[in-house]
C-alpha positions in Angstrom: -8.9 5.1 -20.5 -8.6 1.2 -19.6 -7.1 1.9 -16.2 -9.9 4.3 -15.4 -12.0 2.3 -12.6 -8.8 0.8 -11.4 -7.4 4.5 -10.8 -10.2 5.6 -9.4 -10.3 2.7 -6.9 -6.3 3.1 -6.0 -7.2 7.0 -5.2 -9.7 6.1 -3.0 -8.9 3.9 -0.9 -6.6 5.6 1.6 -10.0 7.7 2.7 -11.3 3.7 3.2 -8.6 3.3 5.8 -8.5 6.1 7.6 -12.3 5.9 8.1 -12.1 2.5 9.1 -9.5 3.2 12.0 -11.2 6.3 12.8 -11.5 6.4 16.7 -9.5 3.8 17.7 -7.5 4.3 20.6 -3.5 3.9 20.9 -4.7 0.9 23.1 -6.5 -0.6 20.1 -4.4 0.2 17.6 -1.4 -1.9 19.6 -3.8 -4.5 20.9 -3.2 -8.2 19.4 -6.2 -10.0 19.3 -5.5 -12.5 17.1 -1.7 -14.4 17.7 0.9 -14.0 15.8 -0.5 -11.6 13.5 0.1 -7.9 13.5 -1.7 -5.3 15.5 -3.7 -2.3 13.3 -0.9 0.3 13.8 1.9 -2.3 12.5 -0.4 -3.1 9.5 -0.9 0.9 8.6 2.8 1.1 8.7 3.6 -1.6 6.5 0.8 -0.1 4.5 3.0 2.9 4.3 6.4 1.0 4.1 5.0 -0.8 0.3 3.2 2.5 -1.1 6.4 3.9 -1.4 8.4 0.5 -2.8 5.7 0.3 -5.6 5.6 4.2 -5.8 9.3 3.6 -7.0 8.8 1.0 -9.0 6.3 2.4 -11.0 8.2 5.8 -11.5 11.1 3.6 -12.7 8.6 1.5 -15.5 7.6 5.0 -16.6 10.3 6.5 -16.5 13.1 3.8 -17.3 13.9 1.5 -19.7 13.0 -2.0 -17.9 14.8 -1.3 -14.9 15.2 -3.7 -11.7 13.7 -3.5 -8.7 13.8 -6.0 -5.9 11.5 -7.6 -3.5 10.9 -6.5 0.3 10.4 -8.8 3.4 7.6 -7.4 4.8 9.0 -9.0 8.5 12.1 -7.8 7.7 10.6 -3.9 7.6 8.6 -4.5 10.7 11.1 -5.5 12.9 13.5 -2.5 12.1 11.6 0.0 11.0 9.8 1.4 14.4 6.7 0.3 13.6 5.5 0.4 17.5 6.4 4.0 17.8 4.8 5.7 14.6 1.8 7.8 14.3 -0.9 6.0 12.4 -2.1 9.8 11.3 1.2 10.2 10.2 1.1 6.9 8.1 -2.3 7.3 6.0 -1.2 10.7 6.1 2.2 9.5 3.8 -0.3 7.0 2.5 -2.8 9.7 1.0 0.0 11.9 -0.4 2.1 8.9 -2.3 -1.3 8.3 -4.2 -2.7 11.7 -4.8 0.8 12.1 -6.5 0.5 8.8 -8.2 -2.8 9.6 -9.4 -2.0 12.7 -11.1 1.1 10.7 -13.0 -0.6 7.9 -13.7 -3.9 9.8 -15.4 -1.5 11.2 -17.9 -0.7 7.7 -19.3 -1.7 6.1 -22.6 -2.8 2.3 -22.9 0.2 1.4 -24.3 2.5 2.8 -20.9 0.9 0.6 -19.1 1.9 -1.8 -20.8 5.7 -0.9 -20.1 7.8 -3.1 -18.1 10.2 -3.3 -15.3 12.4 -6.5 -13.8 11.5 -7.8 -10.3 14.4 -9.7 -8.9 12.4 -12.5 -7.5 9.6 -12.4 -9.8 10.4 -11.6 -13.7 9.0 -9.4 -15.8 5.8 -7.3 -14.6 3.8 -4.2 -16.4 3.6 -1.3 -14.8 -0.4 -2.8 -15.3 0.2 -5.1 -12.9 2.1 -2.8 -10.6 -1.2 -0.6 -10.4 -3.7 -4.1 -10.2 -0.5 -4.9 -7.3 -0.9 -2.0 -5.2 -4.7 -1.2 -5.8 -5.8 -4.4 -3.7 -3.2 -3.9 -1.3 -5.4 -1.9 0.6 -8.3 -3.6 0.7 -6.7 -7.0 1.5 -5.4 -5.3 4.6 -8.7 -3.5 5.7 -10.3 -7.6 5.9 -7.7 -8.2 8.4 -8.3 -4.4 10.1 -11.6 -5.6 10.8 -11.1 -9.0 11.7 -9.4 -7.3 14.5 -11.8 -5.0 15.0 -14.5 -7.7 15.4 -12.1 -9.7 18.4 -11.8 -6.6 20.1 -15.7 -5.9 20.1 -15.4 -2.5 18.1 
């Protein structure tokens, strides 16, 4: 299959992240090191907030005739959506299950359904290709700036 490596990459990266935050205390987790950019725990949970957005959008592409979704303000989620009071288990936990469920979906899928599109609002048509490619380096772009925290706090 053509999405093979990529699939195999999207499952395993939640074990990435919860092995990179492994043993870090509330404090840490919390801590702002770096201004105005988001501690670890805010970052898992926005983690969380987009696996389920793209979750439903590629459910939709599969299962929908080009249907709509619309964009998310990633600000807009952390500033309402308790991100200061949830459990960072909790989160990769949500994180993990979204993608084992995901994987087993999309590892029934021929070439061609990837191919299959939906309508973002902001951004036109995308494949649900692109949707995987999307949330696949969603993980690891985060972990760079996990660790970049990690390194200011002397972890």
């Amino acid at each position: 299959m053509l999405y093979t490596n990529l699939l195999n990459e999207y499952a395993a990266a939640p074990e990435i992240l919860r092995e990179t935050v492994a043993g870090m205390t509330a404090e840490q987790l919390d801590a702002v090191p770096i201004p105005g950019k988001w501690s670890t725990r805010q970052v898992i949970c926005h983690i969380a907030d987009f696996e389920t957005v793209y979750a439903d959008r590629m459910k939709r592409v599969i299962a929908e005739s080009e249907p709509t979704f619309f964009g998310g303000d990633p600000d807009t989620f952390a500033a309402h959506l308790a991100y200061g009071q949830r459990e960072v288990g909790n989160e990769i936990q949500l994180i993990e299950s979204v993608r084992g469920q995901m994987t087993r979906i999309l590892r029934t899928l021929s070439s061609k359904d990837f191919r299959r599109e939906g309508i973002h609002s902001e951004n036109g048509q995308v494949s649900l290709g692109l949707l995987l490619e999307g949330i696949t380096e969603h993980i690891p772009h985060h972990l760079h700036f996990i660790k970049e925290k990690q390194k200011a706090l002397k972890l």
